[in-house]
C-alpha positions in Angstrom: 0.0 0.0 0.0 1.4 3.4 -0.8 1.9 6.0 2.3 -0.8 8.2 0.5 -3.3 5.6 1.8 -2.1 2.7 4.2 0.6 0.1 3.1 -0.4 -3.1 3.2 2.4 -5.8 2.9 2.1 -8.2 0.6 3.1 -12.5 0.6 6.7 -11.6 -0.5 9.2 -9.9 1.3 11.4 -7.4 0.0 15.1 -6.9 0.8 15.2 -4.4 2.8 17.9 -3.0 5.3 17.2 -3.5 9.2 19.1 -2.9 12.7 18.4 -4.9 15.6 18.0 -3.0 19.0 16.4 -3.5 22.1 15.3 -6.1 24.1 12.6 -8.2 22.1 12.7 -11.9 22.6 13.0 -14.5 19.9 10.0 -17.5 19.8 10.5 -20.3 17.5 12.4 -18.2 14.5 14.0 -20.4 12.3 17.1 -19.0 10.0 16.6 -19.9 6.4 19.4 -19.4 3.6 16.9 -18.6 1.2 16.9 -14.6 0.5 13.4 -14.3 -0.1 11.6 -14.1 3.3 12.6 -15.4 6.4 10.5 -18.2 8.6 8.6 -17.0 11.1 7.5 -18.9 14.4 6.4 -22.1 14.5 2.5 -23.7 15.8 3.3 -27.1 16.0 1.9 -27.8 19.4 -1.3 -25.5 18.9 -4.5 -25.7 19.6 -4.4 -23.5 15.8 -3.5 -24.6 11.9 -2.6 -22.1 9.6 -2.9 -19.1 11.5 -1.2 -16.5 8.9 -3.3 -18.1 6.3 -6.2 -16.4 4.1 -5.4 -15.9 0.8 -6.1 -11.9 0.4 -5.0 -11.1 3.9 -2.1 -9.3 4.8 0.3 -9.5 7.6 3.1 -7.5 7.2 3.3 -3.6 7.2 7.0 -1.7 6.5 7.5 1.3 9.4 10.1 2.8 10.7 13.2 0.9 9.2 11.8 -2.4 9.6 9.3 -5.0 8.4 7.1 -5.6 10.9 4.2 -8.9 11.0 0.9 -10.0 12.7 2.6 -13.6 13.7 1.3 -16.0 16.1 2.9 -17.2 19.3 2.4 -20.7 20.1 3.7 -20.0 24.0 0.7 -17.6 25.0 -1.6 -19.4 21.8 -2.6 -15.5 20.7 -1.5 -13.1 17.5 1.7 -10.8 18.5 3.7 -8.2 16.8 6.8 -9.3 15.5 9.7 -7.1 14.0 12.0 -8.6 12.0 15.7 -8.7 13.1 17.4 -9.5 9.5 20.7 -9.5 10.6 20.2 -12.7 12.3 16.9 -13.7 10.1 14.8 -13.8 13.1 11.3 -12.8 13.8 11.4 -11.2 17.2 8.3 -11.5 19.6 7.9 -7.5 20.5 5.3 -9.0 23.4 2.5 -7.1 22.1 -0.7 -8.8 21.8 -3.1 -8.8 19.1 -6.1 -11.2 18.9 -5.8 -13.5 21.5 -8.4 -15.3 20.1 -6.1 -18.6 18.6 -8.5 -19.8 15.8 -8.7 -15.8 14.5 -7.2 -14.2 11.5 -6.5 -11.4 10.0 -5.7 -8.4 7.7 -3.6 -5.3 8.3 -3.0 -2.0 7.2 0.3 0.4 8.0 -1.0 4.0 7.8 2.3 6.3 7.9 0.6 9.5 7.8 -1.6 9.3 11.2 1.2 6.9 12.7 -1.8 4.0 13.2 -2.0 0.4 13.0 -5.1 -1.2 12.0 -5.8 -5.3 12.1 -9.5 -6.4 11.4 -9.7 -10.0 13.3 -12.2 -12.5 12.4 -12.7 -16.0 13.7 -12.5 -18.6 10.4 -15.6 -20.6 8.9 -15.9 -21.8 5.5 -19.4 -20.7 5.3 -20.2 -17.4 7.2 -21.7 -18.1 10.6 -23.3 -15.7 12.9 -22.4 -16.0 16.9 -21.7 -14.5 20.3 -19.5 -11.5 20.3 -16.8 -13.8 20.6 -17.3 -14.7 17.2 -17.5 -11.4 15.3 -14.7 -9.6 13.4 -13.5 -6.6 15.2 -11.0 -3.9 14.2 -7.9 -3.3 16.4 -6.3 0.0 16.3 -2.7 0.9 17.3 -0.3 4.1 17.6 3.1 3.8 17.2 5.7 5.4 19.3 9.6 5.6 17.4 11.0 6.5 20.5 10.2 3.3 22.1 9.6 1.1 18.6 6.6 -0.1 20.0 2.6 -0.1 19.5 -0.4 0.6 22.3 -3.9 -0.1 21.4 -6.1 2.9 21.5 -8.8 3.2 23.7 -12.1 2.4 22.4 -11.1 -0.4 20.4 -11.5 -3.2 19.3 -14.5 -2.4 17.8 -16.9 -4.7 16.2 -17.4 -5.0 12.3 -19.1 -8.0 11.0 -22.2 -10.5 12.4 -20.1 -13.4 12.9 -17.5 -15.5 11.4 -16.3 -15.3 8.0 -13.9 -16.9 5.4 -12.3 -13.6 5.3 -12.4 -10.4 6.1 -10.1 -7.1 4.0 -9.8 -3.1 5.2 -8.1 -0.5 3.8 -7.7 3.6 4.3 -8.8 5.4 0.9 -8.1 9.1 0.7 -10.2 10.4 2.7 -9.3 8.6 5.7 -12.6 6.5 5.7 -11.8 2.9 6.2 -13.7 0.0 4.8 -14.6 -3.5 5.0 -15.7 -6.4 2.9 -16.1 -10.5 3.1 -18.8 -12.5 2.3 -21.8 -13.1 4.2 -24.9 -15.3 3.6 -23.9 -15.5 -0.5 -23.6 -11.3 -0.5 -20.4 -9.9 -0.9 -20.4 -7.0 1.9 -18.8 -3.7 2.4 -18.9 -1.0 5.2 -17.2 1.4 6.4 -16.5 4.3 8.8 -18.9 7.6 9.7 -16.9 10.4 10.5 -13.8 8.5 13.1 -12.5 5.0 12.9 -14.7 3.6 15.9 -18.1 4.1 13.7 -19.1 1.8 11.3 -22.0 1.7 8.9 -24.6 -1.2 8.9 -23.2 -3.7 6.3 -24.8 -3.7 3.1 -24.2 -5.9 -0.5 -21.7 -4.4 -2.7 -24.7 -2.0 -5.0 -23.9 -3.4 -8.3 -24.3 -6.3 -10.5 -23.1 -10.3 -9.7 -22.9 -9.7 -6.0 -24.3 -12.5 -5.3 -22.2 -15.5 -4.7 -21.5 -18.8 -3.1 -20.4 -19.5 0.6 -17.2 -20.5 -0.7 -16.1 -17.1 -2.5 -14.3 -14.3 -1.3 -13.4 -11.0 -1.4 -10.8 -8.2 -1.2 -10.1 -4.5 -0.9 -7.2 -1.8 -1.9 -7.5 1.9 -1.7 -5.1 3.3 -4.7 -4.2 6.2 -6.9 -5.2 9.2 -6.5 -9.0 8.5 -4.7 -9.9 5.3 -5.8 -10.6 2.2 -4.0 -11.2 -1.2 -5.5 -12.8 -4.1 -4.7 -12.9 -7.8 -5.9 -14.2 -11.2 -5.5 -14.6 -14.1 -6.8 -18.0 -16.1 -7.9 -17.9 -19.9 -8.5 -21.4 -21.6 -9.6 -22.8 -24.8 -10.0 -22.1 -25.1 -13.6 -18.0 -24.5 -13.7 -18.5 -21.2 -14.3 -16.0 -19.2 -12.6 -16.1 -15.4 -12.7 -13.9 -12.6 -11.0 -15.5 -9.4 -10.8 -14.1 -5.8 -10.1 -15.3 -2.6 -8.7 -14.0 0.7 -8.1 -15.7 3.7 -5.8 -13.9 7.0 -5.9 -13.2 8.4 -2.3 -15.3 11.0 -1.3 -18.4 10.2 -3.8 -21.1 8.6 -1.5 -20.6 5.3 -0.1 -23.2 3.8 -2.9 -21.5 4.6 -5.5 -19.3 1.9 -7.6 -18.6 1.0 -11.0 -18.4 -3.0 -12.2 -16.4 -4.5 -14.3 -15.3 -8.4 -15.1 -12.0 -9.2 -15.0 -12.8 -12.9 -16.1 -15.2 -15.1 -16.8 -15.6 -18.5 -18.2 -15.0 -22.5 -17.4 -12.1 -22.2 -14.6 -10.6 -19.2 -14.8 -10.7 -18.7 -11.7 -11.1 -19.9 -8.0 -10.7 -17.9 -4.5 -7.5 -17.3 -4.6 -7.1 -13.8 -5.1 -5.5 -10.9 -3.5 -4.6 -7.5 -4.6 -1.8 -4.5 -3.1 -0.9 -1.2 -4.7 2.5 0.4 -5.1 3.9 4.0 -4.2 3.2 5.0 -7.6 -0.4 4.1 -7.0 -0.7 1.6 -9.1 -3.1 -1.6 -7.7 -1.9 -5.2 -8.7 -4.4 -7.7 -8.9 -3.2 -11.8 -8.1 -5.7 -14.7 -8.6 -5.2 -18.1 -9.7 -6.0 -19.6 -13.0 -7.0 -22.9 -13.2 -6.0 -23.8 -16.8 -7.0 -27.7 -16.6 -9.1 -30.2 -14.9 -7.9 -33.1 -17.0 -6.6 -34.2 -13.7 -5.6 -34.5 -10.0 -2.1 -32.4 -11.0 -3.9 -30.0 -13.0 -1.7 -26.9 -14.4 -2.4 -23.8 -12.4 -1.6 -20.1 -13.8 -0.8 -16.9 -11.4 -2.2 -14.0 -13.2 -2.0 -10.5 -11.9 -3.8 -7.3 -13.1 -1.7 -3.6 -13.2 -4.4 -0.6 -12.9 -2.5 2.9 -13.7 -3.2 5.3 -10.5 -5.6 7.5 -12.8 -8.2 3.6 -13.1 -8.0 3.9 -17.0 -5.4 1.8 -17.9 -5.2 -2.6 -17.4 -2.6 -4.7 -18.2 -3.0 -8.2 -17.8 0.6 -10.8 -16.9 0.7 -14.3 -16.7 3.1 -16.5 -15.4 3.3 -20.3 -14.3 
């Protein structure tokens, strides 16, 4: 995510140049020789599987000189903040606690302007499920203090921002400095978002346009990017084989109704619910989903495609790559 908006960091890590100081303690870090991320914590005797999973979630958010990421701690069973420590390729426990909720997940978003930390938790289901409180997705927010290299959670929050449990849950920070929301919930893709501070949220509501209707297995995402824009995607997979990805972009600051569809693909197995989309400095939003190119058998060939939209939302590009 660029700092005009929120950064949001992505499933690869970038090489990036980081001093270790302070007294943070190390939990389960592994070193690995290969220079493209570095392991993280281990879960093997939790009560948890997969707990940095979600395809278009986010963990990771750049600040300060270092990468920092929502990691879970098998010790305490809850999500932490970790900072990396690349000298030594070591995630480093900072001892500050997240969800402490061990089955939840979650997305975050880095905004550098207002020094804040935002992670939207939800509890996992493959169908969306309503429940207790315990069961909702709520919104955590942070400040950050350089001088110490450390987070607080602001009063007031967590804050509550969907039913129940979902597959997934997305934020981001447009322009404006609204936030929103989306996942899927009883076949709707949903969005909300805040009224006027980041404690108020609207009522949910299905995305107002066309093919927002889905199944209980799709998903969706969200990106603020370019100059006002925010886009949204998800994926619809139907009975027949038919297997669509949709697209729609709202311009900050035009009333929370207003979006304009588009289809990014349709067809036989083009596409599942693995998606997940980021955007650059430059404002430009890349768009990931995977491409199922045959069924002809167990070991079928898969495709990675990803989507460039210029910052001013005129321009696509479509890569491929295997």
């Amino acid at each position: 995510r660029a700092e005009l908006h929120a950064f949001r960091g992505g499933g690869m890590l970038l090489a990036v140049r980081l001093l270790f100081s302070g007294p943070l303690e190390s939990i389960g870090a592994q070193s690995v020789a290969d220079p493209i991320g570095y392991q993280g914590p281990g879960y093997a005797s939790s009560k948890t599987s997969a707990p940095t999973s979600e395809k278009p979630e986010s963990k990771l958010w750049w600040n300060d000189g270092y990468w920092w990421g929502d990691l879970y701690n098998d010790v305490t069973e809850a999500h932490h903040i970790y900072r990396l420590d690349e000298q030594n390729m070591q995630w480093l426990d900072t001892g500050v606690m997240l969800d402490e909720r061990n089955k939840s997940r979650s997305d975050v978003v880095w905004d550098a302007a207002d020094g804040k930390l935002y992670v939207a938790s939800h509890k996992t289901a493959e169908t969306s499920e309503e429940g207790d409180e315990s069961d909702r997705g709520v919104l955590f927010r942070y400040s950050y203090d350089p001088a110490a290299d450390t987070y607080a959670l602001d009063q007031g929050f967590p804050v509550v921002i969907t039913p129940g449990r979902t597959q997934t849950l997305t934020i981001t920070k447009d322009s404006t400095r609204r936030l929103w929301a989306t996942y899927v919930w009883e076949n709707q893709v949903m969005i909300s978002y805040t009224l006027g501070d980041d404690a108020s949220w609207s009522e949910p509501m299905p995305v107002p346009v066309e093919n927002s209707t889905v199944t209980p297995e799709d998903i969706s995402t969200i990106d603020a990017f370019g100059i006002n824009a925010v886009g949204l995607a998800w994926t619809f997979q139907n009975a027949a084989g038919e297997q669509d990805l949709f697209f729609a972009i709202h311009q900050a600051g035009a009333p929370p109704e207003a979006w304009q569809q588009e289809v990014i693909a349709t067809g036989h197995s083009v596409a599942d619910n693995h998606l997940n989309m980021a955007s650059d400095a430059e404002g430009n939003l890349y768009h990931w989903h995977k491409h199922q190119v045959s069924q002809a058998s167990t070991n079928a060939a898969r495709q990675q495609r990803y989507r460039a939209r210029q910052k001013d939302a005129s321009e696509t590009r479509n890569v491929t790559s295997g």
